[in-house]
C-alpha positions in Angstrom: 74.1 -94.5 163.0 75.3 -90.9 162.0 79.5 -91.0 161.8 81.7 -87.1 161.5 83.7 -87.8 159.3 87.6 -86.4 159.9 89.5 -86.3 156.6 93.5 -86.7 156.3 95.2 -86.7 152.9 98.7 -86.7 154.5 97.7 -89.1 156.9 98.9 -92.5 154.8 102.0 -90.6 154.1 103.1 -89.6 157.7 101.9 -93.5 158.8 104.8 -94.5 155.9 107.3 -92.0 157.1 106.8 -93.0 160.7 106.5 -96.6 160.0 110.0 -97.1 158.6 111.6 -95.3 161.7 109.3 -97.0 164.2 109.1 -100.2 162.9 105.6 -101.8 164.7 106.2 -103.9 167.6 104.8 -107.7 167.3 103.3 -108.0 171.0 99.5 -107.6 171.9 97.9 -104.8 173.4 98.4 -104.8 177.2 97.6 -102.4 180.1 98.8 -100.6 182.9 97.9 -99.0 186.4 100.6 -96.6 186.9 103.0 -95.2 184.3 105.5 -92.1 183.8 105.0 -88.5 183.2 108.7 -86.8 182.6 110.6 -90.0 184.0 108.2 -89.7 187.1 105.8 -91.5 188.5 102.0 -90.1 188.6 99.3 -91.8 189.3 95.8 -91.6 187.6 93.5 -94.2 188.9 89.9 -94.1 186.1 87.7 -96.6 187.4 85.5 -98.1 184.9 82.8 -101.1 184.2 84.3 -104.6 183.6 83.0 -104.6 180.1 85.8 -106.0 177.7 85.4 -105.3 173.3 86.9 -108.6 172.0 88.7 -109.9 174.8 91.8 -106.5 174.9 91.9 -105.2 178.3 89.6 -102.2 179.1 92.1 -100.4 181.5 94.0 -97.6 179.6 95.8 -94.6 181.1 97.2 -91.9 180.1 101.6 -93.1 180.2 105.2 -91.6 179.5 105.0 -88.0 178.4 108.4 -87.1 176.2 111.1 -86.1 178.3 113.4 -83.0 178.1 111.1 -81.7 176.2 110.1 -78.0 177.1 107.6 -76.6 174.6 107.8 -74.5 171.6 106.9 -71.1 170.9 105.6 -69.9 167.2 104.7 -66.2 166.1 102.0 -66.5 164.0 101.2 -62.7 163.2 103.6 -59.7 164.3 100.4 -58.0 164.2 96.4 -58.9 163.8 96.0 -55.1 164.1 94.2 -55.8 167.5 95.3 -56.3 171.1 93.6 -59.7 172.0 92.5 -58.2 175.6 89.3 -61.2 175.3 89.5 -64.8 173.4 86.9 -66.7 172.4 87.0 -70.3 171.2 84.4 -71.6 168.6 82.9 -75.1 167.6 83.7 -74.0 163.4 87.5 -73.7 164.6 87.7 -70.2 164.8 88.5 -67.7 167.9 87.3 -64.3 168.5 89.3 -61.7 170.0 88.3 -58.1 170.7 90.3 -55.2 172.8 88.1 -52.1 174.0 86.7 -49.7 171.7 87.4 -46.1 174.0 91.4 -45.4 173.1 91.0 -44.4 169.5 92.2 -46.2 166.7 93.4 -49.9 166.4 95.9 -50.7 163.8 93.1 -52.6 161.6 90.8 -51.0 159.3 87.3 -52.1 159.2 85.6 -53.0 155.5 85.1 -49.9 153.5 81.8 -48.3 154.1 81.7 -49.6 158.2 82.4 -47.2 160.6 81.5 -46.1 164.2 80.0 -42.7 164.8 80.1 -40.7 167.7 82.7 -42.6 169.9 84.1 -41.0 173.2 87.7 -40.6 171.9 87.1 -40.5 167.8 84.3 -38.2 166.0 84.1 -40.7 163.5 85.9 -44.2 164.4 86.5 -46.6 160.8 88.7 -48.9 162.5 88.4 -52.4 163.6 88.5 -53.4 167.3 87.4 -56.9 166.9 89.0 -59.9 164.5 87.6 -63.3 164.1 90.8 -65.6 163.6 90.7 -68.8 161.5 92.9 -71.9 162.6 93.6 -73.7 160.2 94.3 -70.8 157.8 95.8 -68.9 160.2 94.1 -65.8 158.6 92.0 -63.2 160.1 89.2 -60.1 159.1 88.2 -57.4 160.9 84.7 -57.4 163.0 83.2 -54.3 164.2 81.6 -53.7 167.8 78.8 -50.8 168.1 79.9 -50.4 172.0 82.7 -50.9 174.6 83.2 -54.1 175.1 86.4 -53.2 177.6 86.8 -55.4 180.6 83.3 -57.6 179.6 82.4 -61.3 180.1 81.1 -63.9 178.4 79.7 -66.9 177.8 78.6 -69.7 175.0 74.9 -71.0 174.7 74.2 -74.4 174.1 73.7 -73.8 170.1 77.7 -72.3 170.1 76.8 -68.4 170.1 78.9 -66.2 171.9 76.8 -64.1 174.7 78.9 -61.3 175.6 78.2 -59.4 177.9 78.8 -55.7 179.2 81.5 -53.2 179.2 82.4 -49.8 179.9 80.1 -46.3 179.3 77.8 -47.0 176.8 78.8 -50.7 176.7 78.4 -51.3 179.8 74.7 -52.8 180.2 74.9 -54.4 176.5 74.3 -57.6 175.4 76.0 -58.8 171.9 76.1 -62.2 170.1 78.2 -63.6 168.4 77.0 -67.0 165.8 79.9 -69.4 164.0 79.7 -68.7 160.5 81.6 -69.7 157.6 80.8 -66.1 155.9 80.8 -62.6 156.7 78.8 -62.6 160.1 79.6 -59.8 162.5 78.6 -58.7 165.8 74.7 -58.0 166.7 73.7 -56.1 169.8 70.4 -56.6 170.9 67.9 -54.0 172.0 67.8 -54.9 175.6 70.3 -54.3 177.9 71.3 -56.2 181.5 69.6 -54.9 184.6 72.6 -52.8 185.8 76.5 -52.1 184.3 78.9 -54.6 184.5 82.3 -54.1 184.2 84.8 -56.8 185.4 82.0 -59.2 185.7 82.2 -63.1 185.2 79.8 -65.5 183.2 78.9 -68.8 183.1 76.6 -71.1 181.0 73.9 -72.8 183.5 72.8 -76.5 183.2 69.2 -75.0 181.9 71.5 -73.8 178.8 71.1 -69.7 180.0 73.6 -67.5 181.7 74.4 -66.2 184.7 76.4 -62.9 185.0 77.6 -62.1 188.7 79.7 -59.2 189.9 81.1 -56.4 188.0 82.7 -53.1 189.8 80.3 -51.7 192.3 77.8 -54.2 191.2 77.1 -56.2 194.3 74.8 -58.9 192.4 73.9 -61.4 189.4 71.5 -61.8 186.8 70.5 -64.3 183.9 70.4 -63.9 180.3 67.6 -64.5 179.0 65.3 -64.0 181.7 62.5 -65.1 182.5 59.3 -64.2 184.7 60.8 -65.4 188.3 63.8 -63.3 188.1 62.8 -60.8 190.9 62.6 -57.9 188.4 66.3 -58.6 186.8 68.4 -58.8 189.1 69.7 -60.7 193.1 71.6 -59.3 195.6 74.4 -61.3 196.5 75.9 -58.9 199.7 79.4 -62.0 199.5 80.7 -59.8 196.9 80.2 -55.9 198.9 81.6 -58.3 201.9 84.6 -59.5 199.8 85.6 -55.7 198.4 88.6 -54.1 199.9 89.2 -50.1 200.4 90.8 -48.7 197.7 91.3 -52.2 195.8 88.0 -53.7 195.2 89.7 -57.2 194.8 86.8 -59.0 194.3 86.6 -58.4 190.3 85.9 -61.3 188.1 85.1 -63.5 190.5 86.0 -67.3 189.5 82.5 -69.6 189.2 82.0 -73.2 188.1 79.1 -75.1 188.1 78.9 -77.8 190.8 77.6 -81.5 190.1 74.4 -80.3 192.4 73.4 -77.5 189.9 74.8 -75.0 192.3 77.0 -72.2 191.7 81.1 -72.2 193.0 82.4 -68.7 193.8 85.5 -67.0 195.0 86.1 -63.4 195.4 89.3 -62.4 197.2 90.5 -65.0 199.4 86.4 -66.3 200.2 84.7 -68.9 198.4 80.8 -70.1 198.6 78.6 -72.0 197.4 75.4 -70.5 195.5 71.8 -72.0 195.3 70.8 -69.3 192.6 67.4 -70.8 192.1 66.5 -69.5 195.6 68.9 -66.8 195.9 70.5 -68.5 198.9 74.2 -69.4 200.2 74.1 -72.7 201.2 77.9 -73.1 201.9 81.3 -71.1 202.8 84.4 -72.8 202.4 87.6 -71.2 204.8 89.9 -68.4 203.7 93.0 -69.3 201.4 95.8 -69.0 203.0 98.4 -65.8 202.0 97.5 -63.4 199.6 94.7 -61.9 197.7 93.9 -63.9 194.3 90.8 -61.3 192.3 91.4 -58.6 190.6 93.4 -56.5 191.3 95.6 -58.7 192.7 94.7 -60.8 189.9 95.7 -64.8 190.5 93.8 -67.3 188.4 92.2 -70.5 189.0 90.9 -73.7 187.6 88.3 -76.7 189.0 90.7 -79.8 188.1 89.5 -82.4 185.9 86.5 -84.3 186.7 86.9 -88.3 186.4 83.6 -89.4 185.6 82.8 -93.1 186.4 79.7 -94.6 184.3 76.5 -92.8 185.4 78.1 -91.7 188.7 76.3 -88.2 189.4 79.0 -86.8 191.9 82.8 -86.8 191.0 85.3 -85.9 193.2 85.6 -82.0 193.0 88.7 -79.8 193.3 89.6 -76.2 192.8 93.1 -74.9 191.9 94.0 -71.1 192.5 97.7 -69.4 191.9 99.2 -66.3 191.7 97.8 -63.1 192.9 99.5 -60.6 195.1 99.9 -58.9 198.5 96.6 -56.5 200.0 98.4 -52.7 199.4 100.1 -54.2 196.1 97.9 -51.8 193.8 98.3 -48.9 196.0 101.8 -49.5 196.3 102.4 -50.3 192.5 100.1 -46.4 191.8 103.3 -45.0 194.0 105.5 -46.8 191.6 106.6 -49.8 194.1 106.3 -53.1 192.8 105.9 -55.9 195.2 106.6 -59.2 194.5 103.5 -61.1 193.2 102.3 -64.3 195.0 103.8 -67.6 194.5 101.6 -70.0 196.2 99.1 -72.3 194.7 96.1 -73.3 196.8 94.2 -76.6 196.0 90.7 -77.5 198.1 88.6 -80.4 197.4 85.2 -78.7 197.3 83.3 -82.9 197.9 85.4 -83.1 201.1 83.4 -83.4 204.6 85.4 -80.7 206.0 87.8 -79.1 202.8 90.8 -77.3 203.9 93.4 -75.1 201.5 96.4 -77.1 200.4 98.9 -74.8 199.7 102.0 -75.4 196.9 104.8 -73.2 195.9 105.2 -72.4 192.3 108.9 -72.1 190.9 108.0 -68.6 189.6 105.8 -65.7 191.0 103.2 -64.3 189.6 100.6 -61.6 188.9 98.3 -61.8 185.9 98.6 -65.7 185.2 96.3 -67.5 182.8 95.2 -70.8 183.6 94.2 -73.7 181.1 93.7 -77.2 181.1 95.3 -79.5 178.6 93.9 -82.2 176.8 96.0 -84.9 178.8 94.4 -83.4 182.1 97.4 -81.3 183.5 97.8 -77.5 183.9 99.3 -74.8 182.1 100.6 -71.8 183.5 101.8 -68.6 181.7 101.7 -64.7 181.0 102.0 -62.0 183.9 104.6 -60.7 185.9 106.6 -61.1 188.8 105.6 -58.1 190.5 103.2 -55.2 191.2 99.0 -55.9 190.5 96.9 -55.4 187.6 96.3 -52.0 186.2 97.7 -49.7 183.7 101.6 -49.3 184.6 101.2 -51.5 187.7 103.8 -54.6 186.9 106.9 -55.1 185.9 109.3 -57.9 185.3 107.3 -60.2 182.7 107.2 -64.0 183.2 107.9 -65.2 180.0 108.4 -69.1 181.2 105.3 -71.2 181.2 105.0 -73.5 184.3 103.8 -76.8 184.0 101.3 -78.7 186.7 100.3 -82.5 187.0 97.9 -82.2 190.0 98.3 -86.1 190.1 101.9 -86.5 191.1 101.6 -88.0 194.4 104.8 -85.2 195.6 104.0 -82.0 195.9 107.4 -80.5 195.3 107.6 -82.3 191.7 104.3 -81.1 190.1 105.5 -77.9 188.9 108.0 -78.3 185.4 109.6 -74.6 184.2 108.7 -74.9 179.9 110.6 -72.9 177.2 110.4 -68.9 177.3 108.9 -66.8 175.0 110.6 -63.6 173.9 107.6 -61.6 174.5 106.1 -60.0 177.4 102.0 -60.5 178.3 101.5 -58.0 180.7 98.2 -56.8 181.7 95.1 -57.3 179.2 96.6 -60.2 177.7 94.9 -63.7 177.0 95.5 -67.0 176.3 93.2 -70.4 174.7 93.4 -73.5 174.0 92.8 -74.7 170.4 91.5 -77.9 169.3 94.9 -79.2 168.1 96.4 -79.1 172.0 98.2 -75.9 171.0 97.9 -72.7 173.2 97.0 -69.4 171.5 98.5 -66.6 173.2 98.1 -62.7 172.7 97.5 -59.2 173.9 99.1 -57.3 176.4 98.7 -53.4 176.6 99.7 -51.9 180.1 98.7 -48.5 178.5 95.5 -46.1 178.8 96.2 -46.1 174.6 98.3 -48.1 171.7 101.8 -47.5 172.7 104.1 -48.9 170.7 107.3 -46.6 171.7 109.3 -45.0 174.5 107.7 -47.1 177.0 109.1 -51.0 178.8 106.4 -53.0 177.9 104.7 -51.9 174.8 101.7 -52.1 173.5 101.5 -55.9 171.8 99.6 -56.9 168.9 101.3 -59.6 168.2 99.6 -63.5 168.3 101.4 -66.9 168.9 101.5 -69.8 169.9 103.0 -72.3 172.1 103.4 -76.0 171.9 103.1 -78.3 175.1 105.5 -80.9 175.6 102.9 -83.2 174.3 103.4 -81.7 170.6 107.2 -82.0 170.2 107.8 -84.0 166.6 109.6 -86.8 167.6 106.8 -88.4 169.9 104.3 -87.8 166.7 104.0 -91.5 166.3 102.0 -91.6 169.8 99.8 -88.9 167.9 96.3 -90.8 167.5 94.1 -89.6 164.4 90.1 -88.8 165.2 88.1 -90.8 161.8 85.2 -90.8 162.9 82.9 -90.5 166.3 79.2 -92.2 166.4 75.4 -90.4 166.7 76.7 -87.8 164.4 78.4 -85.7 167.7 75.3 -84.8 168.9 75.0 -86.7 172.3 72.7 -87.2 174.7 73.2 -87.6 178.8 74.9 -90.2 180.0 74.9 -92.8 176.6 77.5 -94.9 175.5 79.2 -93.6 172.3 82.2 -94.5 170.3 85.1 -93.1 168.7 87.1 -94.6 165.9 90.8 -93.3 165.5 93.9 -94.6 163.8 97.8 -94.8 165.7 100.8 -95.2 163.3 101.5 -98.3 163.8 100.2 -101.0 166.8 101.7 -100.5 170.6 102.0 -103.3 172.7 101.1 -101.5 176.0 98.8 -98.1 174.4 97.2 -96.3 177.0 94.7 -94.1 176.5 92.4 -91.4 177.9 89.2 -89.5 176.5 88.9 -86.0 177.9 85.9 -83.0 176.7 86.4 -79.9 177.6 84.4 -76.4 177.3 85.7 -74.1 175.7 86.3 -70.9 177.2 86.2 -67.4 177.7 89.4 -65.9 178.5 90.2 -62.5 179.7 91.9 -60.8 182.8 93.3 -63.8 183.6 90.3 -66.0 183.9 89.0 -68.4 181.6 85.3 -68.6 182.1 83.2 -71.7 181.5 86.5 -74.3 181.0 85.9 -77.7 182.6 87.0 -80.6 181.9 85.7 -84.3 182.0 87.7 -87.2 181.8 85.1 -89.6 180.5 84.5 -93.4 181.5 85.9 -95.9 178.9 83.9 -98.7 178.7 86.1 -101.0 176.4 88.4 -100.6 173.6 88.6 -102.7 170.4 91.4 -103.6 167.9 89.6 -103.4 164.4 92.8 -103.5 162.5 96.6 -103.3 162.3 96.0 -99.0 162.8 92.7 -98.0 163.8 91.0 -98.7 167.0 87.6 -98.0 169.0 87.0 -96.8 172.2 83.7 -97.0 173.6 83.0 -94.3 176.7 79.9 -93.0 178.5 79.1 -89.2 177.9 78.6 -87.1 180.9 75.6 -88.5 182.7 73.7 -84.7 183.8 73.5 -81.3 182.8 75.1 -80.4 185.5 78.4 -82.0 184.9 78.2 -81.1 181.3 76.2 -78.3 180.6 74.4 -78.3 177.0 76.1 -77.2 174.1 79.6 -77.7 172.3 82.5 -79.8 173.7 86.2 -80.8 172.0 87.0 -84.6 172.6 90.7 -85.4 172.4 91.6 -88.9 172.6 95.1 -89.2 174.4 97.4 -91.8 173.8 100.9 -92.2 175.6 100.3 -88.9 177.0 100.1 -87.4 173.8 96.3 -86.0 172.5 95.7 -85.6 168.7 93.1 -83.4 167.1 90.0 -83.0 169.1 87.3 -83.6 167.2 83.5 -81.4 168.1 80.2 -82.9 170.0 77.2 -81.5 171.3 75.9 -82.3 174.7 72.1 -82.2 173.9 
């Protein structure tokens, strides 16, 4: 049996720092049903097989999360040279971040000898306007795009290669990949282009490991990448988004999708929401209207599909979307004019498996336009970036939300689910972006309001900047609840619904350690959407004590493609409510 190996030098040091100032408790390992989240209650109820390892109880939930604890904000360049206006997350523990290529020049200059010819703004153009940024060196080098890749989408195959996809002008029907490397790799455009332009489209990876692209401005349709010979000449209609487009706003831009547990295809568009059967070009459901104000862009909201608690081979989890933020119908016009309404502050929640799903609505403590929306390792909801008023568009907000919000959908009170985190000092506006990394930490950057780079004699300038913030999760003094990946079985490369296990080490032994094992999909993120992220809370089948540190937990993968489409997923193991370092597998 194949083993990844996860290497820590410091590792026996920390376990003899920590040791001496949590000296180990002497009582067994125990379980619990319900346990604390900020001195709250929340319940997560993970049903699993009766299966014991070595007689220790198989029932282990996520517990208390540190309190008054609010997050912690890092800068970790004043300036990558780039505004990060689209992130992507790779399986080699890199990110790739790329603005637009039509403004001039960036602040980073490509390798000697590289240079773009012939560009709508430049004659000759020998800056970068991409960067591929390392983790764990918290470096960077410059990448060079042949087209506009301004407002485009994207999407990860099932071998880990970025397909991007569209732009602006001469970008705008392009396809480019991107392959993890541990050398000098760049972008390649490929010869053939997508059937029509999209700009502002969305992506998503399909359970048959291609891609579907759907929307775009004035682009009333969806098509695959790669195609093949039943695609109806490229491209299918899809008149929901011409029927979701309002006058002078459009506000049905990068439309949210996820992939249901049927194969079909999840979209909203404005305040509408259907269901897709994209194998026969067909809607087979509409949901109702959310309630209040418009969520696409323009009035750009953003939206997640809650975690997925998968129980053994069960095929069909509970489902359940999450949309907040967005803004007024007349709030772009109004912002053009220079009047900034206030952005929304409304969450709407609707379980998409109901017989007959209905909106929930919430109130967030803060407004906003512009949010970004990520899931966290523990299974909660971050919230940041944006403003609290106006819309999306160059000069159309003001009033920057610099406070992340905090949301545990499974606190049984509404009015308690939303926590206010730490501040940052700086202001993502529009084209900003946000990620998670595979150490629970959020990478945050971009932010340029401006038709160019403008750094002066403006509110909110032009940010180049990168950072990042740490969830309550990461604060130092709850490190000893940090559990330490060794090693995880078949070599990461999984197959559909198998048992697999996961060997990791705690500081010292806890009488009553509860865990969870979440995978989640990297994503995508731009204009406040992050495309592709999911999220599976996986089905522990039994956990075993090996010795006074280390321990094995024994789960089922995800039992279908179309819970868990092929390719590349981080695994965090989270103990006390605290994840460590995910470590990579393949869904095969």
């Amino acid at each position: 049996m194949g083993l990844i190996k996860i290497k820590s030098f410091s590792f026996l040091f920390t376990i003899l720092i920590l040791f001496s100032l949590f000296p180990p408790p002497s009582s067994s390992l125990s379980s619990s049903h319900r346990h604390r989240q900020h001195s709250r209650q929340k319940q997560r109820h993970h049903h699993r097989r009766n299966t014991q390892l070595n007689n220790i109880p198989s029932t282990f939930l996520p517990s208390f999360s540190p309190p008054n604890v609010n997050g912690e904000w890092v800068l970790l360049h004043h300036s990558i040279g780039v505004s990060a206006m689209h992130m992507q997350l790779l399986h080699n523990n890199k990110v790739v971040i790329f603005d637009r290529t039509d403004f001039g020049a960036s602040n980073l200059s490509l390798p000697e000898g590289k240079c773009r010819y012939d560009d709508e703004v430049l004659d000759v153009d020998c800056s970068a306007h991409s960067i591929i940024y390392d983790i764990p060196s918290n470096t960077y080098r410059p990448l060079m795009v042949q087209t506009d890749v301004w407002c485009s989408s994207g999407a990860l195959n099932s071998d880990g290669t970025l397909i991007q996809t569209g732009g602006y002008h001469a970008g705008d029907r392009k396809i480019r990949l991107f392959s993890p490397c541990d050398d000098d790799c760049d972008w390649t455009e490929l010869p053939q282009n997508l059937t029509v332009q999209r700009w502002y489209a969305s992506d998503h990876i399909l359970p048959d490991g291609r891609v579907i692209i759907v929307g775009g401005r004035k682009a009333f349709s969806y098509e695959f990448f790669p195609k093949n010979e039943n695609d109806n000449g490229g491209v299918f209609d899809l008149p929901f988004l011409m029927e979701t487009t309002d006058p002078d706003e459009e506000n049905n831009l990068y439309p949210f999708l996820y992939i249901l547990p049927d194969g079909n295809l999840y979209i909203f568009s404005n305040q509408r929401s259907i269901v897709l059967d994209y194998v026969n070009n067909k809607i087979i459901k509409e949901f109702p209207m959310i309630p209040g104000e418009k969520r696409s862009y323009p009035s750009t909201g953003s939206s997640v599909m809650l975690p997925l608690r998968l129980h053994s081979v069960d095929q069909n989890p509970v489902v359940e979307v999450l949309i907040c933020g967005g803004a007024w119908g007349g709030a772009y016009v109004k912002a053009q004019e220079g009047e900034f309404w206030r952005a929304s502050n409304t969450c709407g929640r609707m379980k998409l498996t109901d017989p007959d799903p209905q909106w929930v609505m919430e109130e967030m403590p803060l407004g906003r336009i512009m949010p970004d929306m990520l899931l966290l390792p523990t299974g909660d909801v971050i919230i940041l970036n944006g403003a609290a008023n106006g819309a999306a568009g160059w000069e159309n907000a003001v009033d920057p939300v610099l406070n992340p919000i905090l949301y545990w959908p499974d606190e049984p009170d509404p009015t308690k689910r939303f926590t206010v985190l730490n501040p940052s000092t700086i202001p993502r506006m529009y084209h900003s972006s946000a990620t998670l990394l595979p150490d629970g930490r959020i990478l945050v950057g971009g932010s340029n309001p401006h038709s160019t780079y403008n750094f002066t004699g403006v509110m909110y300038p032009t940010e180049l900047s990168l950072e990042a913030f740490s969830p309550p999760y990461l604060a130092t003094e709850y490190a000893h609840n940090t559990p330490l990946i060794q090693a995880v079985d078949q070599g990461g490369i999984l197959s559909y619904g198998q048992q697999f296990s996961i060997t990791f080490s705690l500081a010292f032994r806890h009488p009553d350690a509860r865990f969870i094992v979440s995978m989640i999909a990297p994503s995508f993120t731009t204009h406040s959407f992050a495309m592709n992220q999911r999220l599976l809370v996986l089905d522990i089948v039994g956990v075993e004590w090996l010795s006074w540190f280390d321990y094995k937990v024994t789960v089922f993968a995800p039992p279908s493609r179309n819970i868990a489409p092929p390719g590349y997923y981080m695994v965090f193991v989270v103990h006390q409510g605290v994840p460590g370092h995910c470590v990579w597998v393949r869904m095969q």
